[in-house]
PDB file of N, CA, C, O and CB in Angstrom:
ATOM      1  N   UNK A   1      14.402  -1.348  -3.260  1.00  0.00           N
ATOM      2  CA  UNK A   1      13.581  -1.316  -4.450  1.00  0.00           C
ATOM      3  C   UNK A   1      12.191  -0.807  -4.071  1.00  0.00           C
ATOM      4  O   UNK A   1      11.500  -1.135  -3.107  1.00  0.00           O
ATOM      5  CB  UNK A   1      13.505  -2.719  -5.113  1.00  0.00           C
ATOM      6  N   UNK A   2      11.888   0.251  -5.248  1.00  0.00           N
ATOM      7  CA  UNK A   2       9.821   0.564  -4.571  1.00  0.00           C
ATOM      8  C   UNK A   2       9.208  -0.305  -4.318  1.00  0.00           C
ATOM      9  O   UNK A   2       9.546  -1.425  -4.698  1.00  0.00           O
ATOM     10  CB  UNK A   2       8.590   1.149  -5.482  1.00  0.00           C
ATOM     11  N   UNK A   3       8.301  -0.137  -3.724  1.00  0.00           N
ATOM     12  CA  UNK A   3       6.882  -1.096  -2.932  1.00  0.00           C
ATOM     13  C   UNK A   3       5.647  -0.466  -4.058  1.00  0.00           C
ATOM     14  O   UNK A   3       5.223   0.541  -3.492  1.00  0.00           O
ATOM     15  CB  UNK A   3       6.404  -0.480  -0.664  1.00  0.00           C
ATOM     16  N   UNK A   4       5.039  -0.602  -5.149  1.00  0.00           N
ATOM     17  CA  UNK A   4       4.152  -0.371  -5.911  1.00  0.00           C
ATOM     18  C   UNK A   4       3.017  -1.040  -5.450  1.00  0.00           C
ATOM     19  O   UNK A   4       3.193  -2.232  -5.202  1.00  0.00           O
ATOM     20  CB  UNK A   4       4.495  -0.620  -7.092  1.00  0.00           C
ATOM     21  N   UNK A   5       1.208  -0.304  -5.160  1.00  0.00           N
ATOM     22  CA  UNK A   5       0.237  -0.940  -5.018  1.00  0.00           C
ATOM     23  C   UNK A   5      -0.558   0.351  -5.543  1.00  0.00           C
ATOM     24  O   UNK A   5      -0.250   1.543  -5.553  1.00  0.00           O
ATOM     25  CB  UNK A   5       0.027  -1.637  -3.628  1.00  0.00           C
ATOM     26  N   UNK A   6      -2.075  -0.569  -6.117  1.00  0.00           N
ATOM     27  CA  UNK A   6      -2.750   0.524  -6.449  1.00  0.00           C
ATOM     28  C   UNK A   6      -2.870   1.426  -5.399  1.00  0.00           C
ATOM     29  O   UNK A   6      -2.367   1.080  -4.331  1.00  0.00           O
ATOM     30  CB  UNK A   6      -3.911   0.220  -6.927  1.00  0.00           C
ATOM     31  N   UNK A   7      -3.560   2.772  -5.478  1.00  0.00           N
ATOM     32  CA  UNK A   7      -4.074   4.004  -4.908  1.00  0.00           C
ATOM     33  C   UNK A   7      -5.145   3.564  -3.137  1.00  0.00           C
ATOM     34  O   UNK A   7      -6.318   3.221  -3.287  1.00  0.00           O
ATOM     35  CB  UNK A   7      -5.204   4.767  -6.444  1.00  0.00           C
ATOM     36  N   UNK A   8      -4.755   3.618  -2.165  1.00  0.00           N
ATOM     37  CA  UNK A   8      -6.086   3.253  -1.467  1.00  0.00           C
ATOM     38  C   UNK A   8      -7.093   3.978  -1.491  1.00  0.00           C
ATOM     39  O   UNK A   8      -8.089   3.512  -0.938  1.00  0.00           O
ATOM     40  CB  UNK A   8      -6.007   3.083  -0.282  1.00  0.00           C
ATOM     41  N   UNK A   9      -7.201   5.352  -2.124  1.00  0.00           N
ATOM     42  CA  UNK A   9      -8.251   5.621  -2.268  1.00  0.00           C
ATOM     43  C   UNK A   9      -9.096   5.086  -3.372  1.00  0.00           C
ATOM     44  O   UNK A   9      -8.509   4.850  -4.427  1.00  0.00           O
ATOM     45  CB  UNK A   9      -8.173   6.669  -2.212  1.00  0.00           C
ATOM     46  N   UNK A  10     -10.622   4.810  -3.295  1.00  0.00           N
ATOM     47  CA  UNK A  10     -11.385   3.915  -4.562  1.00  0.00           C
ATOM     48  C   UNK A  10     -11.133   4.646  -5.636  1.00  0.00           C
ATOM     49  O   UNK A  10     -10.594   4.175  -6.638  1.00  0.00           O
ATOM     50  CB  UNK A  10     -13.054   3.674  -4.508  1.00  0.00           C
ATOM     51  N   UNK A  11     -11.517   5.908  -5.517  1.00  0.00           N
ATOM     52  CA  UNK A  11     -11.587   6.388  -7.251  1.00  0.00           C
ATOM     53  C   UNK A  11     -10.176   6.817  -7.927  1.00  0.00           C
ATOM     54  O   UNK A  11      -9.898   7.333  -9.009  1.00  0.00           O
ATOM     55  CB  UNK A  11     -12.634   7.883  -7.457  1.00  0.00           C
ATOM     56  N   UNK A  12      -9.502   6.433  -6.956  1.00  0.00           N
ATOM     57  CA  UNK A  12      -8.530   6.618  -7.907  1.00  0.00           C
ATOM     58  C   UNK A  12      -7.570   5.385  -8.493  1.00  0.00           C
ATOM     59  O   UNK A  12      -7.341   4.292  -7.975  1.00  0.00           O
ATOM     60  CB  UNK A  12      -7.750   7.589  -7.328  1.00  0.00           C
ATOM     61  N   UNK A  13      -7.156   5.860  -9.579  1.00  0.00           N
ATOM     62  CA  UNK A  13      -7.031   4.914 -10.298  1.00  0.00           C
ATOM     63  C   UNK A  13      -5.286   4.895 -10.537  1.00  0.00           C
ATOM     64  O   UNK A  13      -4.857   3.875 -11.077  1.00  0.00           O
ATOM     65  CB  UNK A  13      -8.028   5.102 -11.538  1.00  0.00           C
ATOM     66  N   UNK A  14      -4.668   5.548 -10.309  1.00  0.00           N
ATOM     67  CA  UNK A  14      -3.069   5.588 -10.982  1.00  0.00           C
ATOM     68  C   UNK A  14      -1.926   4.556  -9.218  1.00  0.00           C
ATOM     69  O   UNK A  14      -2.429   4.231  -8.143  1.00  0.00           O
ATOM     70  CB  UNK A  14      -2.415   8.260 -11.328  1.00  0.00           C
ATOM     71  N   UNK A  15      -0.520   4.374  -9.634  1.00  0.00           N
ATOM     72  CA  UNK A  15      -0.063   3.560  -8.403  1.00  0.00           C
ATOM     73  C   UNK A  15       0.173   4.656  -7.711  1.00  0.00           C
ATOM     74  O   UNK A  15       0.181   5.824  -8.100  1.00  0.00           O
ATOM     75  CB  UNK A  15       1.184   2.521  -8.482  1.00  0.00           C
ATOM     76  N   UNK A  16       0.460   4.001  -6.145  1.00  0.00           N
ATOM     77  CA  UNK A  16       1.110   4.180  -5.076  1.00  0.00           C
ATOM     78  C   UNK A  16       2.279   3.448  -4.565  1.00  0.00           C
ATOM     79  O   UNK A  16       2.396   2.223  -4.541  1.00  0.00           O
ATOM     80  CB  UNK A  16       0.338   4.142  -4.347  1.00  0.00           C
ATOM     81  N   UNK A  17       2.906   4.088  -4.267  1.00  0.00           N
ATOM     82  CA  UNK A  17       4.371   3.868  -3.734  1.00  0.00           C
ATOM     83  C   UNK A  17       4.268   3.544  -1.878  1.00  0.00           C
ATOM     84  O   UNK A  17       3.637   4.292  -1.132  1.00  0.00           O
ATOM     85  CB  UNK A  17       5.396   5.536  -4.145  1.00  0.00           C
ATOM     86  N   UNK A  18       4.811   2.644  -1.528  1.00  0.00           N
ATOM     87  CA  UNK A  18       4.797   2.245  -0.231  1.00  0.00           C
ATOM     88  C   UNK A  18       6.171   3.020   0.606  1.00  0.00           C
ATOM     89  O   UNK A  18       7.088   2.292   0.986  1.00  0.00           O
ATOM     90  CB  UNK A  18       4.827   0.553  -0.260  1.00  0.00           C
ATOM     91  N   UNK A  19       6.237   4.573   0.864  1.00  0.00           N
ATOM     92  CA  UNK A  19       7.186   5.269   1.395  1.00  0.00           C
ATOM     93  C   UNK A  19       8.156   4.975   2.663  1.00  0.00           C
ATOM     94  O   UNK A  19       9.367   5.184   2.742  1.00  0.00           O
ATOM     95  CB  UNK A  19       6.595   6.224   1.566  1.00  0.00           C
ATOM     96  N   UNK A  20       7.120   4.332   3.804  1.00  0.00           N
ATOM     97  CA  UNK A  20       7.772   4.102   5.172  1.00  0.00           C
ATOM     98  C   UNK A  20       6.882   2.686   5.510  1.00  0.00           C
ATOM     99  O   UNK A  20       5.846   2.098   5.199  1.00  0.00           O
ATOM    100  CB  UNK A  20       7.539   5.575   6.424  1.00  0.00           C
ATOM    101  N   UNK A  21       7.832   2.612   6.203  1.00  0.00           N
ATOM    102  CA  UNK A  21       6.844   1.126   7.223  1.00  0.00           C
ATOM    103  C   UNK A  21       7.229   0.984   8.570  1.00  0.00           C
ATOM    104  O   UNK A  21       8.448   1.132   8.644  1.00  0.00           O
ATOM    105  CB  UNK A  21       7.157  -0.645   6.659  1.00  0.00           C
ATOM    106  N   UNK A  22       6.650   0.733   9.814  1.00  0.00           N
ATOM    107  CA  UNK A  22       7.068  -0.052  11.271  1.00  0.00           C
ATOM    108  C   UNK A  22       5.442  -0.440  11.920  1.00  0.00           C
ATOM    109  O   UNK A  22       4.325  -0.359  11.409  1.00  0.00           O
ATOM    110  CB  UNK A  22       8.151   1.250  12.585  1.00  0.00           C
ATOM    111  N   UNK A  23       5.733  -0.716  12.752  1.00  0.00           N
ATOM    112  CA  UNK A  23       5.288  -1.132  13.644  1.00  0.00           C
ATOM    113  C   UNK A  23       4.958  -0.690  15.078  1.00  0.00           C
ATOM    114  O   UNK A  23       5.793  -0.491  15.959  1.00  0.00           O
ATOM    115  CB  UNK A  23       5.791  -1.807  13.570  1.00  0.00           C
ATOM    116  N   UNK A  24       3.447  -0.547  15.207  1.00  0.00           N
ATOM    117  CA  UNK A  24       2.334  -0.134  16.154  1.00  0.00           C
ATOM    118  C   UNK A  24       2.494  -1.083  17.863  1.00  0.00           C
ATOM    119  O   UNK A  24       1.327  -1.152  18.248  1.00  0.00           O
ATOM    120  CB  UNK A  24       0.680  -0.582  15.192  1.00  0.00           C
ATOM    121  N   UNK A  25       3.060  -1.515  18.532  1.00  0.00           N
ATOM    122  CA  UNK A  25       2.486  -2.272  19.960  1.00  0.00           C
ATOM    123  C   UNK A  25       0.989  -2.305  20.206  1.00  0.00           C
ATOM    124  O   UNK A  25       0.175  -1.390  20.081  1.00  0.00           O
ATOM    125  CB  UNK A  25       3.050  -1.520  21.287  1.00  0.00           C
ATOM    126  N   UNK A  26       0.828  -3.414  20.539  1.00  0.00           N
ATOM    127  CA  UNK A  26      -0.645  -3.506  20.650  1.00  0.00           C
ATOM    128  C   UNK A  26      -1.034  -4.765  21.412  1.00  0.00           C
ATOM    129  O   UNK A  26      -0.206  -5.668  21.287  1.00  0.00           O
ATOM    130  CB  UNK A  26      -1.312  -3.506  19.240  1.00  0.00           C
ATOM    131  N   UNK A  27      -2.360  -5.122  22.366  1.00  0.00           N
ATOM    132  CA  UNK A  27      -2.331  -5.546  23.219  1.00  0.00           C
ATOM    133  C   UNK A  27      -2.606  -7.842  22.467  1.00  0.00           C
ATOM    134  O   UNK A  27      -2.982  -8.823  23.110  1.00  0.00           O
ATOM    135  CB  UNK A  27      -3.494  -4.421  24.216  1.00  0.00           C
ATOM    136  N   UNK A  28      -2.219  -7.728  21.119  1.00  0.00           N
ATOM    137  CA  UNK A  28      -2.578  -8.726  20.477  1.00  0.00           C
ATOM    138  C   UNK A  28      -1.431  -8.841  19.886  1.00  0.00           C
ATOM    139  O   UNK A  28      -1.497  -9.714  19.021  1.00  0.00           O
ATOM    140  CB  UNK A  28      -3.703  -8.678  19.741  1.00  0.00           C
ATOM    141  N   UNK A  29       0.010  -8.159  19.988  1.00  0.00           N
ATOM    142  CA  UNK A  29       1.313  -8.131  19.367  1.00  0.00           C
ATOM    143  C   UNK A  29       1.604  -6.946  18.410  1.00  0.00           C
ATOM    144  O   UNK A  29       0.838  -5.984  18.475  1.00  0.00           O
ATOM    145  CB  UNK A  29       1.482  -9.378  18.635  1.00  0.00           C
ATOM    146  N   UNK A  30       2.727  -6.915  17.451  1.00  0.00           N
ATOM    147  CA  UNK A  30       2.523  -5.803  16.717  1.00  0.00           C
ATOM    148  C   UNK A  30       2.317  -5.672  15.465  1.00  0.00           C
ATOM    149  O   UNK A  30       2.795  -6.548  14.744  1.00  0.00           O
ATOM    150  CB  UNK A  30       3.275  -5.183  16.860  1.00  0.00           C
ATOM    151  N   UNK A  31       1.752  -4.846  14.996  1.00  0.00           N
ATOM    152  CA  UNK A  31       0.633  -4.321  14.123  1.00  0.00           C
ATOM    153  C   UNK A  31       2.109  -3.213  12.996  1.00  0.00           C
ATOM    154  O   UNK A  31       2.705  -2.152  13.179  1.00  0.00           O
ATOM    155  CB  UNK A  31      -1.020  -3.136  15.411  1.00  0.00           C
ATOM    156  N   UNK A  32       2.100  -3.984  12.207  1.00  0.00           N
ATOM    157  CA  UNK A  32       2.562  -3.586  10.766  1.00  0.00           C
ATOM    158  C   UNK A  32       1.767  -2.432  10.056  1.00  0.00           C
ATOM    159  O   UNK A  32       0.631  -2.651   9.635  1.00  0.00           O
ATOM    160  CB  UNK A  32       2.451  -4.843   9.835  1.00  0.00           C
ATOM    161  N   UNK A  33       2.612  -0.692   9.868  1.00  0.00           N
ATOM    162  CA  UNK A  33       1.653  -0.029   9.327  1.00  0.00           C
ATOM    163  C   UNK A  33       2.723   0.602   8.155  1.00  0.00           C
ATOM    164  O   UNK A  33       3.931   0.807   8.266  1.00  0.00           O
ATOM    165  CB  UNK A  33       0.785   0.999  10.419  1.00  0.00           C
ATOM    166  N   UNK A  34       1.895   0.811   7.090  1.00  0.00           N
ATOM    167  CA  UNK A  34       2.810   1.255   6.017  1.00  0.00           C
ATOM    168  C   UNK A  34       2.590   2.866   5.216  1.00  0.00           C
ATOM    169  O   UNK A  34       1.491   2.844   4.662  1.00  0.00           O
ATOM    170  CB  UNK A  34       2.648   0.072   4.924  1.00  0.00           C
ATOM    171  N   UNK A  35       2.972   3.602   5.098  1.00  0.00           N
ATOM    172  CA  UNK A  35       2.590   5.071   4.667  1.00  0.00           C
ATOM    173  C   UNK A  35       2.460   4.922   3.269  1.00  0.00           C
ATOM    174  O   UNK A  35       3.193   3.980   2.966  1.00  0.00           O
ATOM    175  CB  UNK A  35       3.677   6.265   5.033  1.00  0.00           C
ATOM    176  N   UNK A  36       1.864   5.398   2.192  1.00  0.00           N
ATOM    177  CA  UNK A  36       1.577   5.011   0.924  1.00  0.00           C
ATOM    178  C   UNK A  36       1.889   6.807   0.721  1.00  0.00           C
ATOM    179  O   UNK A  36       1.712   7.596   1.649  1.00  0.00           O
ATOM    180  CB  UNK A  36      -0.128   4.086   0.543  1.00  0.00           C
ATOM    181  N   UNK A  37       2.337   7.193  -0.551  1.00  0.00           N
ATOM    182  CA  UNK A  37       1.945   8.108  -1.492  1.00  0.00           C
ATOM    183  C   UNK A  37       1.598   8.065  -2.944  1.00  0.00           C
ATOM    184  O   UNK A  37       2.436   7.374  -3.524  1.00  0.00           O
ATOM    185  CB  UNK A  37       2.708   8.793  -1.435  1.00  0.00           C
ATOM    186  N   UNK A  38       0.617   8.572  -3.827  1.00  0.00           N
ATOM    187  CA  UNK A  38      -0.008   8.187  -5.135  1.00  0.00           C
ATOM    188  C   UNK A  38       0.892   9.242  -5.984  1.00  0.00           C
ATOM    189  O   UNK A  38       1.538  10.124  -5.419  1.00  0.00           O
ATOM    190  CB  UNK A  38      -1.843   8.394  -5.236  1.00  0.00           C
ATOM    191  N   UNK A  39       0.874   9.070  -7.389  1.00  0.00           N
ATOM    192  CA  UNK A  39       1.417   9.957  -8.177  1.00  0.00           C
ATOM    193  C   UNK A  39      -0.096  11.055  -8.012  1.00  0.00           C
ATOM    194  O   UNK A  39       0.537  12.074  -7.738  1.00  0.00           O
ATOM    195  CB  UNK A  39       1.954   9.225  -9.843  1.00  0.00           C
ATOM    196  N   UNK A  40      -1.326  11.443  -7.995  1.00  0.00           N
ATOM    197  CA  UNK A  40      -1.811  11.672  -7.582  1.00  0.00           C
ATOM    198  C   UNK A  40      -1.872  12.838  -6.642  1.00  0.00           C
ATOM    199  O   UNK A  40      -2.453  13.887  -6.917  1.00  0.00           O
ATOM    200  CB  UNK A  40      -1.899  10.921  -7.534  1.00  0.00           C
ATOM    201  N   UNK A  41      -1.119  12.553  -5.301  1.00  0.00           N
ATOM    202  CA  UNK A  41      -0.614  13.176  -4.085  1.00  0.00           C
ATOM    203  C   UNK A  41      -1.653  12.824  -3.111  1.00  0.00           C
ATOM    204  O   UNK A  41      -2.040  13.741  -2.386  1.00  0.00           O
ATOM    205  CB  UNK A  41      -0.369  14.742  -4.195  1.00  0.00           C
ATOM    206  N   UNK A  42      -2.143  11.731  -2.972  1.00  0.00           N
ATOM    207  CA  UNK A  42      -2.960  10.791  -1.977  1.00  0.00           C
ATOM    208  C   UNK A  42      -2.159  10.489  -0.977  1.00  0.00           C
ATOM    209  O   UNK A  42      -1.234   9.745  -1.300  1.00  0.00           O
ATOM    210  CB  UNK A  42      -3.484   9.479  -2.535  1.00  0.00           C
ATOM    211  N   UNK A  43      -2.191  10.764  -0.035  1.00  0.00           N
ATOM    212  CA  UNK A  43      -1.325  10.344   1.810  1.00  0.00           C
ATOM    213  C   UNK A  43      -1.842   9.319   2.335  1.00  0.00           C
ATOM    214  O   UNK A  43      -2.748   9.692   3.081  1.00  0.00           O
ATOM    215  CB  UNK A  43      -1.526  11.481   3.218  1.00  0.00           C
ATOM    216  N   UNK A  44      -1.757   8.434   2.334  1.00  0.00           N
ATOM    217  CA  UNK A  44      -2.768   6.779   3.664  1.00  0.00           C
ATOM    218  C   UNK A  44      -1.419   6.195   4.733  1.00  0.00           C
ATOM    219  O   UNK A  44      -0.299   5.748   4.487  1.00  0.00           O
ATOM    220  CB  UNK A  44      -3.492   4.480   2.198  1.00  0.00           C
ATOM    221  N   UNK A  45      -1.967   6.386   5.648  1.00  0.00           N
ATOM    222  CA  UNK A  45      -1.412   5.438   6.671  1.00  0.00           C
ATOM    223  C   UNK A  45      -2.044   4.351   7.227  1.00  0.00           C
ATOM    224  O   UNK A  45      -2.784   4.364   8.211  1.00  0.00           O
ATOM    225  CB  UNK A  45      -1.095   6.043   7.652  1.00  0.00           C
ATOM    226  N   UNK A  46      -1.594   3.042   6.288  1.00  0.00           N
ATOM    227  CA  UNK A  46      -2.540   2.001   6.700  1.00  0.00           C
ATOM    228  C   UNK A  46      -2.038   0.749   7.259  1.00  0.00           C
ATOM    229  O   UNK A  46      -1.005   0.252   6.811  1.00  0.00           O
ATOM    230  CB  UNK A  46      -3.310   1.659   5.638  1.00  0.00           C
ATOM    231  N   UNK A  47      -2.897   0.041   8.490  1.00  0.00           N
ATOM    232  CA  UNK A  47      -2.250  -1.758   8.471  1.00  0.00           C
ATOM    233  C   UNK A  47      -1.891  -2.341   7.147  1.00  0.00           C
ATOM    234  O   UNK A  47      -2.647  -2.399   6.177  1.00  0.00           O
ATOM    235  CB  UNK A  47      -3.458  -2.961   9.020  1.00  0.00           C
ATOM    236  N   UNK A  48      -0.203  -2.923   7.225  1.00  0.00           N
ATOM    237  CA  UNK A  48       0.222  -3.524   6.124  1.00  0.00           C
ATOM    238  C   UNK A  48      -1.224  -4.553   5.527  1.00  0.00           C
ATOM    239  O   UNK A  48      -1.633  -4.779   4.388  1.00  0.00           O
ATOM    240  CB  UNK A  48       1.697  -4.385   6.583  1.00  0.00           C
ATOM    241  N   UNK A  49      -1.693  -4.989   6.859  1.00  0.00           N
ATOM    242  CA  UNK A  49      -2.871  -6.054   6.342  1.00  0.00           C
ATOM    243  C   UNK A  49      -4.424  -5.820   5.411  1.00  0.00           C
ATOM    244  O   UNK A  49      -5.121  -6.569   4.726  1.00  0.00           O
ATOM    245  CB  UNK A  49      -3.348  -6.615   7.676  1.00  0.00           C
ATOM    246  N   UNK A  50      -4.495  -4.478   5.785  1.00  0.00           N
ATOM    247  CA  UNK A  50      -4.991  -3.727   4.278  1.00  0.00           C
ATOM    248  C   UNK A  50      -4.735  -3.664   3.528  1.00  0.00           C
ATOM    249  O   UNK A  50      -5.602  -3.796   2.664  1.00  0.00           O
ATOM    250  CB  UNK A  50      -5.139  -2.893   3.957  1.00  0.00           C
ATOM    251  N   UNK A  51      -3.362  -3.412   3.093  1.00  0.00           N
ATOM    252  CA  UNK A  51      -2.705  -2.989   1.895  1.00  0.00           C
ATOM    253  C   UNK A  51      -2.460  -4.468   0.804  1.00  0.00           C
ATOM    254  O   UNK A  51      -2.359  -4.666  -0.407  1.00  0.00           O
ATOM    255  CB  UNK A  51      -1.162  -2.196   2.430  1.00  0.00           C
ATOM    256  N   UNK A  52      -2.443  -5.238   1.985  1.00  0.00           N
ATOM    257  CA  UNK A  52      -2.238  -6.740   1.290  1.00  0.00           C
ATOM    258  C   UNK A  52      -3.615  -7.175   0.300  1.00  0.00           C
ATOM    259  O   UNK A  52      -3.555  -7.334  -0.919  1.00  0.00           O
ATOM    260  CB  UNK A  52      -2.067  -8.036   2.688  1.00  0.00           C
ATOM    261  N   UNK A  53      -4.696  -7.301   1.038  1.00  0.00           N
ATOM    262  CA  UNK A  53      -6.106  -7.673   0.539  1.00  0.00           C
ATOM    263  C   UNK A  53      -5.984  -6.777  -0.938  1.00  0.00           C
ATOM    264  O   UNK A  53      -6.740  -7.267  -1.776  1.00  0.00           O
ATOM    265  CB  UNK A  53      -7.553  -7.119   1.763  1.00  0.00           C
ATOM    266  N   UNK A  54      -5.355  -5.799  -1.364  1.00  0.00           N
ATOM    267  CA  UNK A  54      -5.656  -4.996  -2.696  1.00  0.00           C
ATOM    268  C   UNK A  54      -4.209  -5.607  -3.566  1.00  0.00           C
ATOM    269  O   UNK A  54      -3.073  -5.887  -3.182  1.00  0.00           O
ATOM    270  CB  UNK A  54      -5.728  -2.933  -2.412  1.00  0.00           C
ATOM    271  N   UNK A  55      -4.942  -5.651  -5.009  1.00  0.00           N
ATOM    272  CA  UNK A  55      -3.390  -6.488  -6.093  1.00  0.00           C
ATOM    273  C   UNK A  55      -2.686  -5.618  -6.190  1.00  0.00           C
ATOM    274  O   UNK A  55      -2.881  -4.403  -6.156  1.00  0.00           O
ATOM    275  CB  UNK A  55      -3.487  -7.078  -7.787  1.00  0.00           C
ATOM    276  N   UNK A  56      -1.507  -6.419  -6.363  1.00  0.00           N
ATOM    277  CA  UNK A  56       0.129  -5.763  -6.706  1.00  0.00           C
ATOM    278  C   UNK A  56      -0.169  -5.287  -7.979  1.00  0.00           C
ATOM    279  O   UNK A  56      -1.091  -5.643  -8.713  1.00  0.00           O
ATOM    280  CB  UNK A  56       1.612  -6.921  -6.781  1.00  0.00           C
ATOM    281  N   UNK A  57       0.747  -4.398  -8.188  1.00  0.00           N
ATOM    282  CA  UNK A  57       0.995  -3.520  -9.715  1.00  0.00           C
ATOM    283  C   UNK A  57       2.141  -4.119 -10.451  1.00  0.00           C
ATOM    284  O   UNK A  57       2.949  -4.713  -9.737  1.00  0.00           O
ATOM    285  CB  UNK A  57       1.426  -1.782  -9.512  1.00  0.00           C
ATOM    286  N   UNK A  58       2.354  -4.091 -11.587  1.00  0.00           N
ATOM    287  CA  UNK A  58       3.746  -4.161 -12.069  1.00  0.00           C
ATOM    288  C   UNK A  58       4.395  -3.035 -11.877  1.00  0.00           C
ATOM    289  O   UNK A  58       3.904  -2.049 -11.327  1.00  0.00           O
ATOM    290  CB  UNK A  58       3.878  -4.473 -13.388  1.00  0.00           C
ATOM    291  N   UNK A  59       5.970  -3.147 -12.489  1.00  0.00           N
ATOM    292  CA  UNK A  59       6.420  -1.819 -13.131  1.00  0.00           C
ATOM    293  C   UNK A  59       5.845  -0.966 -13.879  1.00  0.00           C
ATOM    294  O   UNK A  59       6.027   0.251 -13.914  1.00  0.00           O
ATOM    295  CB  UNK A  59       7.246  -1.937 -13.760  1.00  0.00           C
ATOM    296  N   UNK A  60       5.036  -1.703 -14.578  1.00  0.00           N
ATOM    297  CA  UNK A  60       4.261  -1.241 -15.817  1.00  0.00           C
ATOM    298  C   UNK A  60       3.613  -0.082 -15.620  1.00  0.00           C
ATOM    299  O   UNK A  60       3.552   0.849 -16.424  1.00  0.00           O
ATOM    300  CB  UNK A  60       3.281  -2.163 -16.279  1.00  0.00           C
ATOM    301  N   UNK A  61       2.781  -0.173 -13.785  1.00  0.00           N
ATOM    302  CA  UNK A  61       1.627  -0.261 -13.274  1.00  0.00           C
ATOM    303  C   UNK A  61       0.064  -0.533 -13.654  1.00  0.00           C
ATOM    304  O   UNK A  61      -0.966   0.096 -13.415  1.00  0.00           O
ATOM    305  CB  UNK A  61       1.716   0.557 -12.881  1.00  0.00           C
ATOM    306  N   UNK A  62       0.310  -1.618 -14.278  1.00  0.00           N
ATOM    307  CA  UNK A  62      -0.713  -2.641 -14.659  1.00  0.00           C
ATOM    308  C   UNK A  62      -0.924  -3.295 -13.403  1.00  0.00           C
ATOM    309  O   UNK A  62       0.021  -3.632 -12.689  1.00  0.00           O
ATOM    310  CB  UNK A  62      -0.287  -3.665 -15.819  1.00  0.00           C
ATOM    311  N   UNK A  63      -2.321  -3.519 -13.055  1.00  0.00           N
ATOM    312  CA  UNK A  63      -2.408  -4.754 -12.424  1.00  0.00           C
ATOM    313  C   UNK A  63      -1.829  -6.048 -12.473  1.00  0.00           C
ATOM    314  O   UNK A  63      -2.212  -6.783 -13.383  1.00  0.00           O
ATOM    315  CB  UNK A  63      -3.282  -4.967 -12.521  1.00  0.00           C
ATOM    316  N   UNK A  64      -0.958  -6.483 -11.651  1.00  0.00           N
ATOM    317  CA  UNK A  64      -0.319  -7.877 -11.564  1.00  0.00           C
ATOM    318  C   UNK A  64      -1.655  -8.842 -11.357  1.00  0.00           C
ATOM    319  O   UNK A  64      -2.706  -8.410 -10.884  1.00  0.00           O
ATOM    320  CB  UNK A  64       0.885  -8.002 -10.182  1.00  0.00           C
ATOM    321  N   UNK A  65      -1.477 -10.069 -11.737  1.00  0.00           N
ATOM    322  CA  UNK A  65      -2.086 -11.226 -10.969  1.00  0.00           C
ATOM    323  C   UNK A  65      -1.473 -11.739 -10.369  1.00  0.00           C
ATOM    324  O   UNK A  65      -0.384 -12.152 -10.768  1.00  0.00           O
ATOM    325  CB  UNK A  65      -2.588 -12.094 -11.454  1.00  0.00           C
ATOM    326  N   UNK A  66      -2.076 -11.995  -8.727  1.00  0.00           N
ATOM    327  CA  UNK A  66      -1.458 -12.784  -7.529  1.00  0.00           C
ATOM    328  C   UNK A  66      -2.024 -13.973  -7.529  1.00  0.00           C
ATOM    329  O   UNK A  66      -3.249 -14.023  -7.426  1.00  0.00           O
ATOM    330  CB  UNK A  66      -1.632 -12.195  -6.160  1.00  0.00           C
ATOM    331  N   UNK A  67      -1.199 -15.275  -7.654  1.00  0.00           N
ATOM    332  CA  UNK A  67      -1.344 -16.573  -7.341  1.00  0.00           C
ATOM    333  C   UNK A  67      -0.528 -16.963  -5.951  1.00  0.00           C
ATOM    334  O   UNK A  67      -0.556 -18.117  -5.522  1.00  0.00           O
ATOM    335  CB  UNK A  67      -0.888 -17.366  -8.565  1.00  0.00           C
TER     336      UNK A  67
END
C-alpha cells in the first residue's frame, strides 16, 4: 500500500509518495532512509526520522491528525 506524506520541500504544498526505503550502517547502528517523490516531481532522500517529525496525509491528501 502507498506511504503518503506531505512534500519535504517547504513551499510546496501537494503529497509525496514514500517510493523506496533501507538502511545506511553507521557507527551508532542503522540509519533508516526513505526516497520520497511529489506529484510535483520533487526527489528527497531522507532519514526515515525526518520524515516522521512532518504529519501524515490522508487518502484525501488532507492533513491527517497524529495522536
Amino acid at each position: 500500500m502507498p506511504e503518503f506524506l506531505p512534500c519535504p520541500e517547504p513551499t510546496c504544498r501537494v503529497p509525496a509518495e514514500i517510493v523506496d526505503r533501507w538502511s545506511f550502517r553507521s557507527t551508532d547502528g542503522p540509519v533508516a532512509h526513505a526516497k520520497t517523490l511529489c506529484l510535483a516531481g520533487h526527489w528527497f532522500t531522507l532519514p526515515v526520522d525526518a520524515l516522521a517529525a512532518r504529519p501524515a496525509l490522508s487518502a484525501s491528501g488532507e492533513h491527517a491528525i497524529i495522536t
